[in-house]
N, C-alpha and C positions, 0 to 999 in steps of 0.2 A: 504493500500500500504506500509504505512512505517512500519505495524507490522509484515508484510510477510519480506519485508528487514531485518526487526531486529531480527526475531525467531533465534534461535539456531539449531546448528544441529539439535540436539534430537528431537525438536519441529517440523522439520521438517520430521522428521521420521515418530513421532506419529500421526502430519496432515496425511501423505503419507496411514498411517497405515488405519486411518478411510474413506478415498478414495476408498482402498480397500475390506475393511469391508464392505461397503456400496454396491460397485461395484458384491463381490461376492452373497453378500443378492442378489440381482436382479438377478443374473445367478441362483440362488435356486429357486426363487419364480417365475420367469419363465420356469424353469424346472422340476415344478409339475403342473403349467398348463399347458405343454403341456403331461407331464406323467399322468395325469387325462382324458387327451382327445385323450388318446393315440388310442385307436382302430380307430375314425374319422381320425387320422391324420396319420395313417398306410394305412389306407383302400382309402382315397381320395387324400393325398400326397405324401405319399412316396414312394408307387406301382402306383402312376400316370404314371407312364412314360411308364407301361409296357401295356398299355391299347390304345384300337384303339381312343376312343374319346379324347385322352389329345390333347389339345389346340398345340400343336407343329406338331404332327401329320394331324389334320385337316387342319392347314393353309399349310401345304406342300402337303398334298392329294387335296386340295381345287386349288391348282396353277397347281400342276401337272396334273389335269380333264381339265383343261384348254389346258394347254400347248399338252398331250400327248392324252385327250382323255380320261386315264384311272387312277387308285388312283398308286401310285408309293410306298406306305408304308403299309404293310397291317401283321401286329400282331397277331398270334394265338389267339385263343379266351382265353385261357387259361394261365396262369403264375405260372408253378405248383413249388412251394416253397418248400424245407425240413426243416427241424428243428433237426440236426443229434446232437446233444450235450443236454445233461437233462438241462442245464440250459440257453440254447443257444437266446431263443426267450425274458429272463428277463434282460441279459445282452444287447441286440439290443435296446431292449426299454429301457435301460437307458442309449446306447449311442445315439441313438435318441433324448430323453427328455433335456442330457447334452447339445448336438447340437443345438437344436431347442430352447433350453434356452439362450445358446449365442448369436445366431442370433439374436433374440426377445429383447434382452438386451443391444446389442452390441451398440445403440445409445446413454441410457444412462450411461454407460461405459466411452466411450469417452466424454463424457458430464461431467462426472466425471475426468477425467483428465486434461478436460478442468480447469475447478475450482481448482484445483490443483496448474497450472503453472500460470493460470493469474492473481494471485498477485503480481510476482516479473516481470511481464510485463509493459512496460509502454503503456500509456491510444493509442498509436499510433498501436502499436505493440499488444493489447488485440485487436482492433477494426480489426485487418487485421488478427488475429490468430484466430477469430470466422468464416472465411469464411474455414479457415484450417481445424477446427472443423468440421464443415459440410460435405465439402467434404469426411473425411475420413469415415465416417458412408454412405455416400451417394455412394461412388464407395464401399463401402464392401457390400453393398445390391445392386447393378448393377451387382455385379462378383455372388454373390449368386444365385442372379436371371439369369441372363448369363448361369451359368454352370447348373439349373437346366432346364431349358425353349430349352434352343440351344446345349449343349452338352450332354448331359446324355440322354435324348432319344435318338440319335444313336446312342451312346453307347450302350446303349442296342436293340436297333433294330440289330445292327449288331452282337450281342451275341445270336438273339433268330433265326437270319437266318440263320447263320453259320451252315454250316452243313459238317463232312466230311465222311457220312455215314447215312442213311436214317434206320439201321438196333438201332442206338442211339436213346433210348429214349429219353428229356432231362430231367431233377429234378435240379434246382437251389438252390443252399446253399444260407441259410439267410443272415451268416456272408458273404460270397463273394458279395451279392448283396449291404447290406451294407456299405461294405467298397469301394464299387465302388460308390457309392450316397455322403460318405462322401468327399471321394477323390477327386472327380469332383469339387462339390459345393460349400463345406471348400476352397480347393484348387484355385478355382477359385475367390474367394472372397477375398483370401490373397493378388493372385497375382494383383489383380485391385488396390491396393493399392500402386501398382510400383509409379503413380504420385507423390503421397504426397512424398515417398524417396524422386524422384526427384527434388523437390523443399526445400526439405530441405540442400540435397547437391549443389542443387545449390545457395542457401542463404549462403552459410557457405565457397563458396568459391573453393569446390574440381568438379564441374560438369560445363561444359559451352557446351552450343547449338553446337558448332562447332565439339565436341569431338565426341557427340549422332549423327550428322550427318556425321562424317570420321567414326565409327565403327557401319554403319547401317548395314552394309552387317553380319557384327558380331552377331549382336543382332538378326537378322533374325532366324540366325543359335539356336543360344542361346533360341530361342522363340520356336522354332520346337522340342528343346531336353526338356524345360519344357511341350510342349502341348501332347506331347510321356508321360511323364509323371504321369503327372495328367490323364491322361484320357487309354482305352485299348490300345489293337497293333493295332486295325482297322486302317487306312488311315484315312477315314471318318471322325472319332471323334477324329484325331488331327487336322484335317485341319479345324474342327465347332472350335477346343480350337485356335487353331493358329491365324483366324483370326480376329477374337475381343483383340488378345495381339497384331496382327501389328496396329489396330488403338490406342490403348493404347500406342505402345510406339511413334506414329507421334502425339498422339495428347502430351506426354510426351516432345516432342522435342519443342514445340510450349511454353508450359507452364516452359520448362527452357530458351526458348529463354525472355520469359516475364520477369521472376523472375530476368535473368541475367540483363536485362538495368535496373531493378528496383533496383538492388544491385550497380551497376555502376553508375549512377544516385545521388542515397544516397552517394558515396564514394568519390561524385565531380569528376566521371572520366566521359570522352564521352563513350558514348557506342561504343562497337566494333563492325564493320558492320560482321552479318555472314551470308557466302553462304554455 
């Protein structure tokens, strides 16, 4: 504790440095294992989504045989892929291998930054910053898995139904299909991490419960222009991204209403009642 108080700059640098060092070792070394097992993980994950048995698809045809009687999602047997660039299918896979090695890594990463700041923490403040820790690996694999499981199959179901001519073959570009896989699932994993902000601005003073509930109507708005975003023009797969961001930001409102009496609290103030 006091040798972390006492480092110097520099010392702090060169700790910072080997954090990092260590940090990016683990993005390599998870990014040949899945570059190694890249055709299993082409073939079973990453064109999962284009495929009538992926787990998304089943429980939505499985309620809909209920409900209607009949399957309501039903996928070409085929997903015919091009590879129009000579080099086009080595660069996929290693943005693939990059991706899939973040992901893979991204808990020890944070686990790494963890160790990082908790020496100049006190022993109150390490035991409350380890549940912080958790959380932000644990909502960046919820958003991962979110956009891969609930938004990217309709995205692509509504890309392979899409039809405005019957006389169109289709042929799907790797790189477009790619960057629709990254965009969703990256994307989606960043933005779950809206909480942790939240709780740090509101530690720090600039965020209180009261503000997040007078500009909900704002955020709504703001939630519909990211879920446009991240995902195609469909309707469908902004309203799959939009609404796991409205529970995100009400459960968001909850977790600054917490953080606020817990800063109030410590600062010997009363809490402020909010509606």
């Amino acid at each position: 504790m006091s040798e972390g108080k006492d480092m110097s700059f520099l010392g702090h640098i060169g700790e910072l440095r080997g954090h990092l060092i260590r940090s990016i070792l683990a993005i390599v070394v998870a990014a040949f294992i899945v570059g190694f097992n890249i055709n299993w993980i082409m073939d079973h994950i990453f064109f999962g989504p284009t495929r009538n048995d992926f787990p998304t698809f089943e429980l939505v045809n499985h309620f809909s045989k209920m409900v209607l009687g009949e399957e309501s999602i039903h996928l070409p047997k085929d997903f015919p892929v091009r590879a129009s660039k000579l080099y086009q299918q080595f660069n996929v896979m290693m943005a693939v291998s990059i991706f899939g090695g973040m992901v893979a890594a991204f808990p020890y990463i944070v686990w790494e930054l963890w160790r990082f700041i908790s020496p100049a923490l006190h022993p109150k403040e390490r035991k409350n910053s380890i549940f912080i820790i958790n959380a932000v690996w644990m909502l960046f694999m919820i958003g991962v898995l979110c956009g891969y499981f609930l938004i990217l199959p309709f995205a692509v179901n509504f890309g392979v139904i899409f039809k405005i001519s019957d006389i169109i073959v289709p042929l799907y570009d790797l790189s477009d299909y790619t960057t629709l896989f990254l965009q969703v699932v990256l994307g989606m994993g960043v933005i779950f991490l809206f909480p942790v902000l939240i709780y740090f601005l509101t530690s720090i003073g600039i965020l209180t419960p009261m503000f997040m509930r007078t500009y909900r109507r704002h955020a709504i708005v703001l939630i519909m222009v990211v879920a446009a975003i991240i995902t195609p023009a469909d309707v469908l797969s902004m309203l799959m991204a939009a609404f796991p961001l409205l529970l995100l930001y009400e459960f968001s409102i909850l977790m600054c209403g917490y953080t606020y009496k817990k800063v109030q609290k410590a600062n010997g103030n009363l809490p402020t009642v909010q509606k």
